[in-house]
mmCIF file of the N, C-alpha and C atoms, coordinates in Angstrom:
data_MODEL
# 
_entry.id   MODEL 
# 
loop_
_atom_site.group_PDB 
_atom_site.id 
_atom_site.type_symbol 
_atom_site.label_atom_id 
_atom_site.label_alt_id 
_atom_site.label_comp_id 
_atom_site.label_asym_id 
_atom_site.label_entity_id 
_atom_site.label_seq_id 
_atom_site.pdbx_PDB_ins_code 
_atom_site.Cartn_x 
_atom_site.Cartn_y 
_atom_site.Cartn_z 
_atom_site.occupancy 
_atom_site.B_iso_or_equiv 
_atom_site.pdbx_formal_charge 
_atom_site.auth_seq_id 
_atom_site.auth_comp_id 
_atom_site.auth_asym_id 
_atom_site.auth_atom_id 
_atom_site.pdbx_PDB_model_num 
ATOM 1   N N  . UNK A 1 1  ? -2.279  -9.849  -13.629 1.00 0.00 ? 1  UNK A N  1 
ATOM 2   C CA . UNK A 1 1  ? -2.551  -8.737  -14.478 1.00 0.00 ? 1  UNK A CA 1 
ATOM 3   C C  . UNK A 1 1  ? -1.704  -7.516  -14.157 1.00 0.00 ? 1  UNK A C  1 
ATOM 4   N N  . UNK A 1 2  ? -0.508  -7.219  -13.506 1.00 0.00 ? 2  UNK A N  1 
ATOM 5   C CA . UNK A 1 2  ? -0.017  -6.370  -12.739 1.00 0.00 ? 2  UNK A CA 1 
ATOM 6   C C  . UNK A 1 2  ? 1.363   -6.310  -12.967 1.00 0.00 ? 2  UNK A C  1 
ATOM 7   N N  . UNK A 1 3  ? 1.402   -7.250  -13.310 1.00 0.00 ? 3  UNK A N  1 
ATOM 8   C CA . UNK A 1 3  ? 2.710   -7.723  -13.835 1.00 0.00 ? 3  UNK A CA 1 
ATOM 9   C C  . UNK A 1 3  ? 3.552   -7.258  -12.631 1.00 0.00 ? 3  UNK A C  1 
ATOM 10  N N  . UNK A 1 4  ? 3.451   -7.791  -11.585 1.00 0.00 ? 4  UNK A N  1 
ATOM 11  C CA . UNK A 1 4  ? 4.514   -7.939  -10.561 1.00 0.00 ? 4  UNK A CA 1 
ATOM 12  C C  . UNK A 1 4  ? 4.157   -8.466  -9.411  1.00 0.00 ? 4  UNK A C  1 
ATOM 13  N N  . UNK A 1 5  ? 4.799   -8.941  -8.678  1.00 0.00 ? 5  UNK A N  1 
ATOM 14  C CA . UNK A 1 5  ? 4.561   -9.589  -7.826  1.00 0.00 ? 5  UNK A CA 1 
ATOM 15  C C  . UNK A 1 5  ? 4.034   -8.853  -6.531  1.00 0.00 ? 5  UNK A C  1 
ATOM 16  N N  . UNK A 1 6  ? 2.430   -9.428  -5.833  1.00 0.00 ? 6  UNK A N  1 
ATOM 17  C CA . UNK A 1 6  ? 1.745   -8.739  -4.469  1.00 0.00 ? 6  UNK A CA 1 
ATOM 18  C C  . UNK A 1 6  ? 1.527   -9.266  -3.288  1.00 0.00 ? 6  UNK A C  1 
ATOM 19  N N  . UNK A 1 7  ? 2.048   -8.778  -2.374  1.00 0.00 ? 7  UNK A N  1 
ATOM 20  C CA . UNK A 1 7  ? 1.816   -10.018 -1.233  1.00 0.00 ? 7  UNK A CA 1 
ATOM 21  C C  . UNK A 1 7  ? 0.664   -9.235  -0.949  1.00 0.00 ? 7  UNK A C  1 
ATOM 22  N N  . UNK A 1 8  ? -0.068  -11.022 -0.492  1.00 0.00 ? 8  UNK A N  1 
ATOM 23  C CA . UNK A 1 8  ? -1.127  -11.380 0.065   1.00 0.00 ? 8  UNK A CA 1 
ATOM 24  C C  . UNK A 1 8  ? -1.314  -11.770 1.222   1.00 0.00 ? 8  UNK A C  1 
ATOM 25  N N  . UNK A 1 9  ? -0.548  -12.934 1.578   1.00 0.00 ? 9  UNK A N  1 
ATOM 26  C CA . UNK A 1 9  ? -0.582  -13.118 3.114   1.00 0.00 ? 9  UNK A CA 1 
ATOM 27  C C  . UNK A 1 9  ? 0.361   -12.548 3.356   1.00 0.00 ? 9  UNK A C  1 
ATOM 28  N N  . UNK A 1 10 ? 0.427   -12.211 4.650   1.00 0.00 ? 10 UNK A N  1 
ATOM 29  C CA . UNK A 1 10 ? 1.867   -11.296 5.659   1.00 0.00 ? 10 UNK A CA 1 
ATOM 30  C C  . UNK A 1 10 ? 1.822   -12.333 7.109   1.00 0.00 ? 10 UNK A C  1 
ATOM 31  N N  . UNK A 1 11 ? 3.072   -11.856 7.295   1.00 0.00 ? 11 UNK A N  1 
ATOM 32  C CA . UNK A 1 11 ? 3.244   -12.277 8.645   1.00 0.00 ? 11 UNK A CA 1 
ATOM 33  C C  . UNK A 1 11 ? 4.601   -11.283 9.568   1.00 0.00 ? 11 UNK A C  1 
ATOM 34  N N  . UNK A 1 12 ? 4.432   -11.510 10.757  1.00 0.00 ? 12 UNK A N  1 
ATOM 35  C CA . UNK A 1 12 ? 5.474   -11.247 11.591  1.00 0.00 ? 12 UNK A CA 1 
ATOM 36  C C  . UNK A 1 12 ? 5.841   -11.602 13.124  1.00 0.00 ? 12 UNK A C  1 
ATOM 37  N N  . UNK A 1 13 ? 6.656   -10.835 13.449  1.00 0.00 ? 13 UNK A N  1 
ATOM 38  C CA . UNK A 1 13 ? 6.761   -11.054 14.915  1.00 0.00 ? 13 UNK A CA 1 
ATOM 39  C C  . UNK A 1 13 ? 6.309   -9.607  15.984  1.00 0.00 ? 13 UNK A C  1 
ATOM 40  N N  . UNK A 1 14 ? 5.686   -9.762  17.005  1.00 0.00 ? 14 UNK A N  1 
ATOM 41  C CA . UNK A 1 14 ? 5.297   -8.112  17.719  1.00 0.00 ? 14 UNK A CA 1 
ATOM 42  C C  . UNK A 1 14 ? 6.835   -8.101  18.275  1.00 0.00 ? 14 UNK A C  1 
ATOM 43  N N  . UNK A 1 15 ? 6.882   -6.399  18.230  1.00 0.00 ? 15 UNK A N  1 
ATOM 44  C CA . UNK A 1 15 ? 7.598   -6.026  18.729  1.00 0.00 ? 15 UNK A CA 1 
ATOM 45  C C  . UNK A 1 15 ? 7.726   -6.039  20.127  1.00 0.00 ? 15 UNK A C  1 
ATOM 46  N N  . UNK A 1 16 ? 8.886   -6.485  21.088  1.00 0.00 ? 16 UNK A N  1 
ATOM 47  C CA . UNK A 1 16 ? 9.119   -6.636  22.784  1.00 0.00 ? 16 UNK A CA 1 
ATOM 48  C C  . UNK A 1 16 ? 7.884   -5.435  22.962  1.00 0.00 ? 16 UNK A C  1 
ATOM 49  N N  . UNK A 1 17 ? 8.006   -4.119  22.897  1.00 0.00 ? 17 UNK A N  1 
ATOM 50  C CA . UNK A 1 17 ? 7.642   -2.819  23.685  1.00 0.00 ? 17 UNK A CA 1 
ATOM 51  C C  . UNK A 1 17 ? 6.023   -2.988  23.713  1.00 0.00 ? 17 UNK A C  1 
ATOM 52  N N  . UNK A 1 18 ? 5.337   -3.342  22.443  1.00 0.00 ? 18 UNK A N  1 
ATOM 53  C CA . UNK A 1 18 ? 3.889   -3.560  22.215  1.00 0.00 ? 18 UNK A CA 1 
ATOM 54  C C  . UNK A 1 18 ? 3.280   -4.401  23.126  1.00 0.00 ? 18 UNK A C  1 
ATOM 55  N N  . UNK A 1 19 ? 4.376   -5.887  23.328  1.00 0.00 ? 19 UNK A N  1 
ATOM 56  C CA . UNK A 1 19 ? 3.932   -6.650  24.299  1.00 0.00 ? 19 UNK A CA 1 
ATOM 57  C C  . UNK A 1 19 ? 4.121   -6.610  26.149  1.00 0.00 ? 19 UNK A C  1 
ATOM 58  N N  . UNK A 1 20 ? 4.690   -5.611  26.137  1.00 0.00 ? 20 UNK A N  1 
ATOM 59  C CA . UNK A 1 20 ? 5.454   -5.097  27.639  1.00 0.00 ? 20 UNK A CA 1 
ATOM 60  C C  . UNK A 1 20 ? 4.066   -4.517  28.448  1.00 0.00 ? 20 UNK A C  1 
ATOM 61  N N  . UNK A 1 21 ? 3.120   -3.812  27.492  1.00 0.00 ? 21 UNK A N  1 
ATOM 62  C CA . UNK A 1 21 ? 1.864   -3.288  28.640  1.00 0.00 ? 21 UNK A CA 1 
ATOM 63  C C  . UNK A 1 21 ? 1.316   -3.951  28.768  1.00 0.00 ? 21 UNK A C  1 
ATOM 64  N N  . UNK A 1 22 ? 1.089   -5.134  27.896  1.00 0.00 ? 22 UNK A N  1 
ATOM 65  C CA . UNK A 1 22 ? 0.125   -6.503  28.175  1.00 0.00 ? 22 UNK A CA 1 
ATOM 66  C C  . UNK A 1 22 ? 0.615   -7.193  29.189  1.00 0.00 ? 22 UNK A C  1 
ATOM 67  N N  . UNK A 1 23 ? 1.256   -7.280  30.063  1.00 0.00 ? 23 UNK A N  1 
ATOM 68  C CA . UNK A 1 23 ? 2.374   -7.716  31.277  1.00 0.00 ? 23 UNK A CA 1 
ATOM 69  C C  . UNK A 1 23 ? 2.890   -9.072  30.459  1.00 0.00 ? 23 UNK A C  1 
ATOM 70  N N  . UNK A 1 24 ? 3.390   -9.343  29.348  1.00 0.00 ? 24 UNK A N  1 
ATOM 71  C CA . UNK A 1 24 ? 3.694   -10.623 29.131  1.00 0.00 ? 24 UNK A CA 1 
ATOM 72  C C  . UNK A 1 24 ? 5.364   -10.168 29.621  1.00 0.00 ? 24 UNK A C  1 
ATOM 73  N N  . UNK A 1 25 ? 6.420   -11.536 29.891  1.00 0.00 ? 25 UNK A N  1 
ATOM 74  C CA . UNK A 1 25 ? 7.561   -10.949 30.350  1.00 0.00 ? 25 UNK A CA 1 
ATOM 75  C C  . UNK A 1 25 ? 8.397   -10.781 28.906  1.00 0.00 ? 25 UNK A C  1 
ATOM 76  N N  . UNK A 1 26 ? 9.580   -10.429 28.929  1.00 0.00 ? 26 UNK A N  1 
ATOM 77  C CA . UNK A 1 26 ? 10.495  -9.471  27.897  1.00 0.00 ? 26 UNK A CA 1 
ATOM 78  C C  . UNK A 1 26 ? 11.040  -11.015 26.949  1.00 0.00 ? 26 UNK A C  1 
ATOM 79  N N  . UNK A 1 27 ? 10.805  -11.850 27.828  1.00 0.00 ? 27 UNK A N  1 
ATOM 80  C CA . UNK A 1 27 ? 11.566  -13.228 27.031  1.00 0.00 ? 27 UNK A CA 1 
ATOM 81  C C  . UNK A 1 27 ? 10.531  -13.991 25.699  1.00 0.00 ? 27 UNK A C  1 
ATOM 82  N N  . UNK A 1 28 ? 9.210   -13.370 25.997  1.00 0.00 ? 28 UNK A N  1 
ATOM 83  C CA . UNK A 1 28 ? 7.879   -13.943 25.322  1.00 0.00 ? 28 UNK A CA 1 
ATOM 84  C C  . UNK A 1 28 ? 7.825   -13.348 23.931  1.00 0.00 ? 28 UNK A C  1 
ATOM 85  N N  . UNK A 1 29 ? 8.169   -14.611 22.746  1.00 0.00 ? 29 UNK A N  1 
ATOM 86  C CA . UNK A 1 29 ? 7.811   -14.006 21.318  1.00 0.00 ? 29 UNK A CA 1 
ATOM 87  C C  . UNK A 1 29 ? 6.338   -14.713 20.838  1.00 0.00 ? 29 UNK A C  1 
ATOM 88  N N  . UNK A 1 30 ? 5.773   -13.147 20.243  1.00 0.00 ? 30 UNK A N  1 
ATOM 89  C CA . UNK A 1 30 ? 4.085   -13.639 19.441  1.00 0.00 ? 30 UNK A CA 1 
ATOM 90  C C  . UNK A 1 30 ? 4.792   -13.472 18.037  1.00 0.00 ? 30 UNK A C  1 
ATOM 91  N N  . UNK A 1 31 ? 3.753   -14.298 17.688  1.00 0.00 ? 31 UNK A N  1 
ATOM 92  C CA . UNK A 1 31 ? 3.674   -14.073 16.044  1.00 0.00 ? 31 UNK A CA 1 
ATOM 93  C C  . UNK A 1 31 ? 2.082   -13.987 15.572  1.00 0.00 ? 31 UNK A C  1 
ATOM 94  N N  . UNK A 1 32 ? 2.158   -13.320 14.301  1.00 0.00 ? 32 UNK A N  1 
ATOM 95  C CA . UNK A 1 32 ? 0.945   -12.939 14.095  1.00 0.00 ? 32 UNK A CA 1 
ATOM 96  C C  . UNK A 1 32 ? 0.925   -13.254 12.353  1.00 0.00 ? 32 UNK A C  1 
ATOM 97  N N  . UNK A 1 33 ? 0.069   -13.688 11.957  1.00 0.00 ? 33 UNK A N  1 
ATOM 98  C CA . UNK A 1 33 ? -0.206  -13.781 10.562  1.00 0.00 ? 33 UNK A CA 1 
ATOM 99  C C  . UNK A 1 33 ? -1.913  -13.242 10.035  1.00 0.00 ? 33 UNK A C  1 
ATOM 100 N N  . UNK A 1 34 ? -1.974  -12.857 8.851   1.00 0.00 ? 34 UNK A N  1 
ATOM 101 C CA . UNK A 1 34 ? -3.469  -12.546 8.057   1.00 0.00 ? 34 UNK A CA 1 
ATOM 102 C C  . UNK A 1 34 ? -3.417  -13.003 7.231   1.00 0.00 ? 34 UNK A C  1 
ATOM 103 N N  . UNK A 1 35 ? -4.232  -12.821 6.211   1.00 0.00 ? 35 UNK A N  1 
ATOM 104 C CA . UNK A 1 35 ? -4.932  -12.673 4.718   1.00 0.00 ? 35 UNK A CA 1 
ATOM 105 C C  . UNK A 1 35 ? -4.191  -11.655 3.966   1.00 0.00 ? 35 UNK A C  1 
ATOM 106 N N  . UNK A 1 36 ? -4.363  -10.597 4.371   1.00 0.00 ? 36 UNK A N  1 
ATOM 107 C CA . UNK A 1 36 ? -4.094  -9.093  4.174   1.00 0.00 ? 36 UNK A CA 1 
ATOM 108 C C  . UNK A 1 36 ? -4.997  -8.990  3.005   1.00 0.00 ? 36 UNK A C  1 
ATOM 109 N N  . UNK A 1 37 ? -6.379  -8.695  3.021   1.00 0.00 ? 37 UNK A N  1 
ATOM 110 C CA . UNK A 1 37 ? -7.155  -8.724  1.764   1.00 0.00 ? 37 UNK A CA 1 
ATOM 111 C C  . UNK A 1 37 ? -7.674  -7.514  1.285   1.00 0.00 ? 37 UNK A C  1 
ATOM 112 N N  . UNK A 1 38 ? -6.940  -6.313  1.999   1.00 0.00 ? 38 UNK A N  1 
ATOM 113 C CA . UNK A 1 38 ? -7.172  -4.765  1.713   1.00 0.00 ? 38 UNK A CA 1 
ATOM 114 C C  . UNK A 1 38 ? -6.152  -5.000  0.266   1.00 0.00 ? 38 UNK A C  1 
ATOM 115 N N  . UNK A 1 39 ? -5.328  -5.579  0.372   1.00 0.00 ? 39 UNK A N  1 
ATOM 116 C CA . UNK A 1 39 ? -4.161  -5.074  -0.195  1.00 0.00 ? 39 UNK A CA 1 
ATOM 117 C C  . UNK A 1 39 ? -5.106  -5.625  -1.513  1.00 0.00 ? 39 UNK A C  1 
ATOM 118 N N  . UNK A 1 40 ? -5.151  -7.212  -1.795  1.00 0.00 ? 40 UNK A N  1 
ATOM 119 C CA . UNK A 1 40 ? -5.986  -7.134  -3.490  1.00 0.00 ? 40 UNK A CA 1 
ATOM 120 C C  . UNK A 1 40 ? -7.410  -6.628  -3.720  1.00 0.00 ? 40 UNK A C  1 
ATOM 121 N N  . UNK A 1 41 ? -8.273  -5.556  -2.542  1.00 0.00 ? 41 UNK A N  1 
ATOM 122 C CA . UNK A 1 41 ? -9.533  -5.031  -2.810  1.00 0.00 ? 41 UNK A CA 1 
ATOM 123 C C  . UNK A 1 41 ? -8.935  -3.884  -3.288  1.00 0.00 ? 41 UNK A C  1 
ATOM 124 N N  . UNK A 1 42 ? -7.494  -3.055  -2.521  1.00 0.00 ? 42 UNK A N  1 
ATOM 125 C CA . UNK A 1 42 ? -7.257  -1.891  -3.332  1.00 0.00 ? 42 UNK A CA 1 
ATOM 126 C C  . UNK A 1 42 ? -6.540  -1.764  -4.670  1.00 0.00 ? 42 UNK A C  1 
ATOM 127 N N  . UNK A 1 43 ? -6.249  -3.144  -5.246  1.00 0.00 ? 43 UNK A N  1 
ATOM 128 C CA . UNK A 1 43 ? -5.710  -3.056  -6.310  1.00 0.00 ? 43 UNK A CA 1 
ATOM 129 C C  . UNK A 1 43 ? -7.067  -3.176  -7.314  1.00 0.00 ? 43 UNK A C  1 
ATOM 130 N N  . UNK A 1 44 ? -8.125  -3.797  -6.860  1.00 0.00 ? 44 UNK A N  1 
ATOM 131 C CA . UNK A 1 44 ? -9.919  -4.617  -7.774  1.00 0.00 ? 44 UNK A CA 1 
ATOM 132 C C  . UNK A 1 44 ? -9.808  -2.815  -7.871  1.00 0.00 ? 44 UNK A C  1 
ATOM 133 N N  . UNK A 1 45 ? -10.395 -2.275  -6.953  1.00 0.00 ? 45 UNK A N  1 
ATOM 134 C CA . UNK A 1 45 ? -10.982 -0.940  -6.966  1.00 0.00 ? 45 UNK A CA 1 
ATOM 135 C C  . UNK A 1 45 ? -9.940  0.277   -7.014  1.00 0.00 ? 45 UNK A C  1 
ATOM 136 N N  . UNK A 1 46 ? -8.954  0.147   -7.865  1.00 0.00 ? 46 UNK A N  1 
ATOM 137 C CA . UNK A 1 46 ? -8.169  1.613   -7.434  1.00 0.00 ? 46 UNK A CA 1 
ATOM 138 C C  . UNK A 1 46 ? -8.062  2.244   -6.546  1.00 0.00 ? 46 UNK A C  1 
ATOM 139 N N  . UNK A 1 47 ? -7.706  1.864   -5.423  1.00 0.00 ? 47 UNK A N  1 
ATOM 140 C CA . UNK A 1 47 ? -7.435  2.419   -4.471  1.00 0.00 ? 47 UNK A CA 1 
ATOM 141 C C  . UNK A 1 47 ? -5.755  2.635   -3.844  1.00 0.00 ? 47 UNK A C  1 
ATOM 142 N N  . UNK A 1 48 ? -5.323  4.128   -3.540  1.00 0.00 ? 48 UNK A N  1 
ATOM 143 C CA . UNK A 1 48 ? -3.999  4.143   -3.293  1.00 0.00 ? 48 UNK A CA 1 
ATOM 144 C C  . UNK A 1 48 ? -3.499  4.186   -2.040  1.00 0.00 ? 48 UNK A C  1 
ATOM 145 N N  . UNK A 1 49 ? -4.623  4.657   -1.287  1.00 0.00 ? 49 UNK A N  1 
ATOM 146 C CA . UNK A 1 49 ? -4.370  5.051   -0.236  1.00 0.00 ? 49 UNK A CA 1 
ATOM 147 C C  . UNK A 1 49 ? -5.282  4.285   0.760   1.00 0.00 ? 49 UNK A C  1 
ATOM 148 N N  . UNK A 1 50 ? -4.458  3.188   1.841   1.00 0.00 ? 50 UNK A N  1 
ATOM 149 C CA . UNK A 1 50 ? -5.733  2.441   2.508   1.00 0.00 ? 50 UNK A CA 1 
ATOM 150 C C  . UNK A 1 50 ? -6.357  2.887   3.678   1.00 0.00 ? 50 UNK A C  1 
ATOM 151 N N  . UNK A 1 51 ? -5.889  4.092   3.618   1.00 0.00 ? 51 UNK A N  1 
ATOM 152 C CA . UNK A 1 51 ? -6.225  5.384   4.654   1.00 0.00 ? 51 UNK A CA 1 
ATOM 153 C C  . UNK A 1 51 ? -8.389  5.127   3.759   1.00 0.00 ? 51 UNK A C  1 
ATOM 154 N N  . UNK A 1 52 ? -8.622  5.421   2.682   1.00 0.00 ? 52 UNK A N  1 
ATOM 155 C CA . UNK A 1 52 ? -9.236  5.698   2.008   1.00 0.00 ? 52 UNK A CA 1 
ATOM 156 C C  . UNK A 1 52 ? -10.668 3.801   2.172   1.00 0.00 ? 52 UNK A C  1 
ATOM 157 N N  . UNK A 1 53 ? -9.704  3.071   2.404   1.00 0.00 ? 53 UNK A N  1 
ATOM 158 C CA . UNK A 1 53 ? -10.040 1.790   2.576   1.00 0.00 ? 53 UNK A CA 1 
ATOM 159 C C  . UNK A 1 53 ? -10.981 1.091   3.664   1.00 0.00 ? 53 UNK A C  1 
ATOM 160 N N  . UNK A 1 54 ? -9.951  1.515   5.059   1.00 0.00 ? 54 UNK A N  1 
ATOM 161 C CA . UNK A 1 54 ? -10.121 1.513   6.161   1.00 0.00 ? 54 UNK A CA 1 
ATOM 162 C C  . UNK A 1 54 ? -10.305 2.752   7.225   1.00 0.00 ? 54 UNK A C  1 
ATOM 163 N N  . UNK A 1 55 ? -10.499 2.789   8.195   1.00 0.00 ? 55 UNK A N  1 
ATOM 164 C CA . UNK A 1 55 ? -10.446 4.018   8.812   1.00 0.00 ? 55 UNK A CA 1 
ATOM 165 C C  . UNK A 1 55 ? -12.066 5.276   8.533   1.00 0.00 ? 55 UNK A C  1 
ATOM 166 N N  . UNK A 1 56 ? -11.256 6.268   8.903   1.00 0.00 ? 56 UNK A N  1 
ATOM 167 C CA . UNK A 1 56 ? -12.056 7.650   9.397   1.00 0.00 ? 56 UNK A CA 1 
ATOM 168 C C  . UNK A 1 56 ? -12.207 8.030   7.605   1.00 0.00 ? 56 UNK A C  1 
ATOM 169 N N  . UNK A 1 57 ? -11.429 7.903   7.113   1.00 0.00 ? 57 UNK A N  1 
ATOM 170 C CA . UNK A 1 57 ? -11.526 8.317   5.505   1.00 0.00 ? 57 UNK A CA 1 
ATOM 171 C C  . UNK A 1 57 ? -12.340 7.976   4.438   1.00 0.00 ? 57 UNK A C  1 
ATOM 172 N N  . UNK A 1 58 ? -12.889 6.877   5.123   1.00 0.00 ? 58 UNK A N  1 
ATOM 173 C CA . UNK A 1 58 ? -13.456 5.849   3.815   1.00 0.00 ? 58 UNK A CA 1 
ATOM 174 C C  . UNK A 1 58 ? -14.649 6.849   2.725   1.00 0.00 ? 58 UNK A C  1 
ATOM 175 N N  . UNK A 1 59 ? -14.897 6.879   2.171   1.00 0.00 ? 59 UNK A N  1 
ATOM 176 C CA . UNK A 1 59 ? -15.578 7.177   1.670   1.00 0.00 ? 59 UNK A CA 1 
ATOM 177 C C  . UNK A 1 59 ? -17.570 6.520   1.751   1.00 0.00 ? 59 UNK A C  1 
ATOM 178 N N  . UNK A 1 60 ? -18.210 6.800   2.780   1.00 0.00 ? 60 UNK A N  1 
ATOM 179 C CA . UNK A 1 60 ? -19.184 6.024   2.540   1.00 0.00 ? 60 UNK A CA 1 
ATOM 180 C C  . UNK A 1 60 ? -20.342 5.589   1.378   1.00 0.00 ? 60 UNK A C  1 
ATOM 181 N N  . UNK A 1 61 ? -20.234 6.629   0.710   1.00 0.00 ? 61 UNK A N  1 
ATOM 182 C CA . UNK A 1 61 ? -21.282 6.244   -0.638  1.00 0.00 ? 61 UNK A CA 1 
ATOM 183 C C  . UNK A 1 61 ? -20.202 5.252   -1.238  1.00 0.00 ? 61 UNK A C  1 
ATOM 184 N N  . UNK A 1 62 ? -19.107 4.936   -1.258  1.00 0.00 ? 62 UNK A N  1 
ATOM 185 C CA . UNK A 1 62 ? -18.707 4.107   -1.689  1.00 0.00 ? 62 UNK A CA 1 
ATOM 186 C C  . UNK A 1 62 ? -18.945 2.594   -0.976  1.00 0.00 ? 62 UNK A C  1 
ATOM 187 N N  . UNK A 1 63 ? -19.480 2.716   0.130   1.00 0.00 ? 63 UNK A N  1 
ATOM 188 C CA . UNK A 1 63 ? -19.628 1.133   0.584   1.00 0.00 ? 63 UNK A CA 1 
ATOM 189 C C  . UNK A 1 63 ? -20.909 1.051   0.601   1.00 0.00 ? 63 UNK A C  1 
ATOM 190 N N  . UNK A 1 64 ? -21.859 2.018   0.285   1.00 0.00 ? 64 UNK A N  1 
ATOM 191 C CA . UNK A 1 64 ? -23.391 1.984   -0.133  1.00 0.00 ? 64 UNK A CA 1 
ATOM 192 C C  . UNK A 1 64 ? -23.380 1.348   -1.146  1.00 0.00 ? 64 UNK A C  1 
ATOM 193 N N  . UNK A 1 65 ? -22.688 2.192   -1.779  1.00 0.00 ? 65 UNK A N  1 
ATOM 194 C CA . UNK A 1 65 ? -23.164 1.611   -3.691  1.00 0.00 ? 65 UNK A CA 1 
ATOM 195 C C  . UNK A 1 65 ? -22.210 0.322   -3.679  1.00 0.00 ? 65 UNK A C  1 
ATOM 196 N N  . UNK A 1 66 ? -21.594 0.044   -3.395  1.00 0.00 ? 66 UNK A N  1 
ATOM 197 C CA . UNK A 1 66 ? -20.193 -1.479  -3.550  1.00 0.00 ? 66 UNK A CA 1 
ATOM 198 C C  . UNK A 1 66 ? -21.369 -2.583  -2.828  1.00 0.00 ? 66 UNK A C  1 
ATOM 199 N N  . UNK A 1 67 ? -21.068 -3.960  -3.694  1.00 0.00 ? 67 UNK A N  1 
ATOM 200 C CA . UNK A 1 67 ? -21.793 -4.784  -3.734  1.00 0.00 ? 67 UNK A CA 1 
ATOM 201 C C  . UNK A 1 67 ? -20.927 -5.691  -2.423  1.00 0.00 ? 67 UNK A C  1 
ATOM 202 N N  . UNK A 1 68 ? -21.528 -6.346  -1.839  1.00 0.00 ? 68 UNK A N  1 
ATOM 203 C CA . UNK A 1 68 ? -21.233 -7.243  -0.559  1.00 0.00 ? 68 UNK A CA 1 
ATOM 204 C C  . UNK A 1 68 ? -19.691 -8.137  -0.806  1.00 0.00 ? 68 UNK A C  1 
ATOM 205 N N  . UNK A 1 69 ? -19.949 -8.149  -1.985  1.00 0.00 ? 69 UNK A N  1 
ATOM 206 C CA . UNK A 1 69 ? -19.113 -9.467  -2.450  1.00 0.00 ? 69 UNK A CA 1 
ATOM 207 C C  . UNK A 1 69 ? -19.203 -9.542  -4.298  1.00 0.00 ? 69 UNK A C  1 
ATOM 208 N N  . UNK A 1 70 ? -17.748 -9.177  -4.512  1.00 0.00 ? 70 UNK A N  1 
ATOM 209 C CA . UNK A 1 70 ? -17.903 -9.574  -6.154  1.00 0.00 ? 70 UNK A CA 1 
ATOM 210 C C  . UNK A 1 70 ? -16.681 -10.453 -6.837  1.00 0.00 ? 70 UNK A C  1 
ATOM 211 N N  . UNK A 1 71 ? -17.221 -11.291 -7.286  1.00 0.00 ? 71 UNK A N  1 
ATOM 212 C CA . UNK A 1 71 ? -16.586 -12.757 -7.787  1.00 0.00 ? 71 UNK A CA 1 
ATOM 213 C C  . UNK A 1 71 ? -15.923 -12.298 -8.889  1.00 0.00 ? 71 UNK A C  1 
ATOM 214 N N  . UNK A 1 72 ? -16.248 -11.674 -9.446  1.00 0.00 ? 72 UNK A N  1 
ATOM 215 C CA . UNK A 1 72 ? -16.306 -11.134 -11.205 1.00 0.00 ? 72 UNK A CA 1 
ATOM 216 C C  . UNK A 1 72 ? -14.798 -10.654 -11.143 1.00 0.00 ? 72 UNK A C  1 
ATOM 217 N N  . UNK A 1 73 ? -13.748 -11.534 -11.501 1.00 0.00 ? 73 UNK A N  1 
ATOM 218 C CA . UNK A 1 73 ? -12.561 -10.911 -11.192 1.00 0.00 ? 73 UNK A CA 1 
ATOM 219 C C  . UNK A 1 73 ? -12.044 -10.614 -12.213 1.00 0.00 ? 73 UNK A C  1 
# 
């Protein structure tokens, strides 16, 4: 409905420096993959900012009144 293309799953590799305080050594690659399912709840609900989503921002009467789970796509 968007007419363009949204990623959904993501993936990557951590950066050396992130993994350096965890004592892993400098030669060690992680990879990490999700869902990323903020990204199509903020497109369901208008949302621009996932500051607004997640975090200190959220709006709470909005996760009062928002139903657990809605199929109705």
């Amino acid at each position: 409905g968007l007419k363009k293309w949204v990623e959904v799953g993501n993936s990557g590799v951590f950066r050396p420096e992130l993994l350096l305080p965890m004592g892993l050594p400098e030669n060690v690659s992680v990879i990490a993959w999700g869902l990323s399912l903020e990204r199509p709840t903020m497109i369901k609900y208008g949302i621009n900012n996932i500051r607004e989503l997640v975090g200190h921002r959220v709006n709470l009467q909005m996760v009062y009144d928002s139903p657990l789970c809605r199929l109705d796509l």
